[in-house]
C-alpha positions in Angstrom: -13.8 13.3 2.4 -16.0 10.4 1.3 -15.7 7.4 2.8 -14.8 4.4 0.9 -17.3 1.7 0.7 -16.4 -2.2 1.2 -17.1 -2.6 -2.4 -15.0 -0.4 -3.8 -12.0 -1.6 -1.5 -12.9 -5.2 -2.8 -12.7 -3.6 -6.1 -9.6 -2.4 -5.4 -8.0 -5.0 -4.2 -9.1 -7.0 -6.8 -7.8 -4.2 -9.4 -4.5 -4.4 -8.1 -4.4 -8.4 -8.3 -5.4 -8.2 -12.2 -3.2 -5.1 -13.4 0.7 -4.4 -13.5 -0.2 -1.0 -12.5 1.5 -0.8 -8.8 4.7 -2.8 -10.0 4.9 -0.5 -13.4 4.9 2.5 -11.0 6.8 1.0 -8.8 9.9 -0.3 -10.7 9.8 3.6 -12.1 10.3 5.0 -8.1 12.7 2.7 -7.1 16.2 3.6 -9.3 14.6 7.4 -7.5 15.2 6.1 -4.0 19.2 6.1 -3.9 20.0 3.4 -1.4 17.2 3.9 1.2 15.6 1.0 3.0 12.2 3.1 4.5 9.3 5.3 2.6 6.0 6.9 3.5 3.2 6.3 1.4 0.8 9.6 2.2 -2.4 9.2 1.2 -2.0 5.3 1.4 -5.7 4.3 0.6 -5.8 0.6 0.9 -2.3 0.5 0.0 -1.4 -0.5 -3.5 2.0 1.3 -3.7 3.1 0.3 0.4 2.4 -3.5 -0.7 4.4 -3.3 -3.5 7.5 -1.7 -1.8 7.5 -3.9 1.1 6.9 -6.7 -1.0 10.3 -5.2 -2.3 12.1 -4.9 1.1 11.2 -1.6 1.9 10.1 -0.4 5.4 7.0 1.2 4.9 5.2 4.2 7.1 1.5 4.0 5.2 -0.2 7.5 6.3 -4.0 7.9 5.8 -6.7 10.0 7.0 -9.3 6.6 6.7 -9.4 4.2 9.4 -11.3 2.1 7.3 -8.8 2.1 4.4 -6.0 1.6 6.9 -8.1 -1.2 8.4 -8.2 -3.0 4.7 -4.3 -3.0 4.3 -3.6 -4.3 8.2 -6.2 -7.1 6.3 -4.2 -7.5 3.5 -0.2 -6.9 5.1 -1.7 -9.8 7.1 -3.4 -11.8 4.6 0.3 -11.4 2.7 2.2 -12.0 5.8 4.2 -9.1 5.7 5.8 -7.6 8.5 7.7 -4.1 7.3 4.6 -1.5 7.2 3.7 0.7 9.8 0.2 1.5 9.3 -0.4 5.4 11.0 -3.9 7.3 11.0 
């Protein structure tokens, strides 16, 4: 696996901020998920799809095999002050 660079989680971050993307997939999953309050995001990354669902409520379990991904999102869930993900490496 190739690690990430700073730039290209900076990049991402500022990807998400500028598209509809996350929420487009998002609002798709969720009439899939039947009542539940929790989901794992495998394969997090920097977390695009765990901020969006805990933005929603959700209790998130964000699973990656990148410290330095999972580093990025503990960032950003605090930058965002949310308190629902559960970052595990």
């Amino acid at each position: 696996m190739k690690e990430w660079t700073d730039e290209q989680i900076l990049n991402y971050y500022l990807g998400i901020e500028h598209s509809d993307y996350p929420w487009v997939f998002w609002e798709a999953m969720r009439p899939h998920l039947g009542g539940c309050a929790s989901l794992i995001d495998i394969g997090s990354g920097p977390g695009a799809f765990a901020l969006a669902a805990a933005r929603d409520g959700f209790h998130v379990q964000a699973v990656d095999i990148s410290k330095k991904n999972l580093d990025a999102l503990h960032g950003k869930i605090k930058e965002l002050g949310l308190k629902k993900i559960k970052l595990i490496y």
